[in-house]
C-alpha positions in Angstrom: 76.3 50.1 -13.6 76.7 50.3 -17.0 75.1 47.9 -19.6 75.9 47.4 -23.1 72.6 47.0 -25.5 72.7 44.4 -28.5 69.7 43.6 -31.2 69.6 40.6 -33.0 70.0 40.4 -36.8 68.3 37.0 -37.4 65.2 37.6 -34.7 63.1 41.1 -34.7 62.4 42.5 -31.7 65.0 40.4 -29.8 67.8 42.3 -27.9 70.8 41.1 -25.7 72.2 43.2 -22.4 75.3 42.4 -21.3 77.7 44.0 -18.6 80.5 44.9 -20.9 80.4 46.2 -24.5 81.5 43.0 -26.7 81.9 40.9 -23.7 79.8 37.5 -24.4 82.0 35.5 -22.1 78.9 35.0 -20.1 76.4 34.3 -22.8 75.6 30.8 -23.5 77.6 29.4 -26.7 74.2 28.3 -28.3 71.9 31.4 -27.4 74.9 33.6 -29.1 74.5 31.3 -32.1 70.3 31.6 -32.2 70.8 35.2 -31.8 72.8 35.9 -34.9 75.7 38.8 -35.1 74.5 40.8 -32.4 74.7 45.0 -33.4 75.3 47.5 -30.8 72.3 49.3 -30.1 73.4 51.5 -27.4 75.3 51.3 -23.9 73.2 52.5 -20.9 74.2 53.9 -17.4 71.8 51.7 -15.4 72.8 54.2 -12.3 71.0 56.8 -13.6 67.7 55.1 -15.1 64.4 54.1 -12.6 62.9 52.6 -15.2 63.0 51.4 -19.1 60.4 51.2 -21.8 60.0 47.5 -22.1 61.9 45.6 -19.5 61.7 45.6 -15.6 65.1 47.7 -15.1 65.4 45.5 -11.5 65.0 42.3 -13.3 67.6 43.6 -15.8 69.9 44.3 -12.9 69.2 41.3 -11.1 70.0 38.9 -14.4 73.4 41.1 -15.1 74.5 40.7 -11.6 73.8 36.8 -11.6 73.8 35.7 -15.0 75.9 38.5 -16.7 73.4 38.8 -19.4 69.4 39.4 -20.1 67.4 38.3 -23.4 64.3 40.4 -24.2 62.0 38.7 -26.3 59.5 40.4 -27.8 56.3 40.2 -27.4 54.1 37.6 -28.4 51.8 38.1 -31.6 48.5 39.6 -31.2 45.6 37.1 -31.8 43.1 39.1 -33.7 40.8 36.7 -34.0 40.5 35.9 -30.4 40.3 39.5 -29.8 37.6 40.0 -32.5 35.3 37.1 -31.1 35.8 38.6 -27.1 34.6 42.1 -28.5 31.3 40.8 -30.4 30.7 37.9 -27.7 31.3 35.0 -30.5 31.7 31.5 -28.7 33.1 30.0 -31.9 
């Protein structure tokens, strides 16, 4: 199964798999529009992989089979300040 790899101009971090390289037949009109011009990134032979960096690779195969496409988000932003107040035992 090969998968086509897109990132989003107008989002960091956000990147769109699809089934077939500038195929977004199956992409939602208004997520296509949120996400900008997508770029190609790369196109990836999921037949060959066990796993990817940042994504489930069995959740990506799952959403490709039934939805045609998968969004990865990144992740959220870091709170430093809740992390600072865990690590000295601050309440406030």
């Amino acid at each position: 199964m090969l998968c086509a790899v897109y990132r989003s101009l107008r989002k960091e971090g956000t990147y769109l798999y699809i089934e077939k390289r500038d195929d977004f037949s199956k992409v939602p009109a208004l997520l296509l529009q949120s996400f900008g011009k997508p770029e190609l990134v790369t196109v990836i032979n999921l037949a060959k992989r066990e796993h990817l960096a940042q994504i489930d690779i069995n959740k990506l195969r799952a959403a490709l089979v039934e939805q045609g496409f998968y969004l990865q988000l990144p992740p959220p932003p870091e709170n430093l300040l809740a992390a600072h107040k865990a690590a000295n035992n601050l309440s406030r």
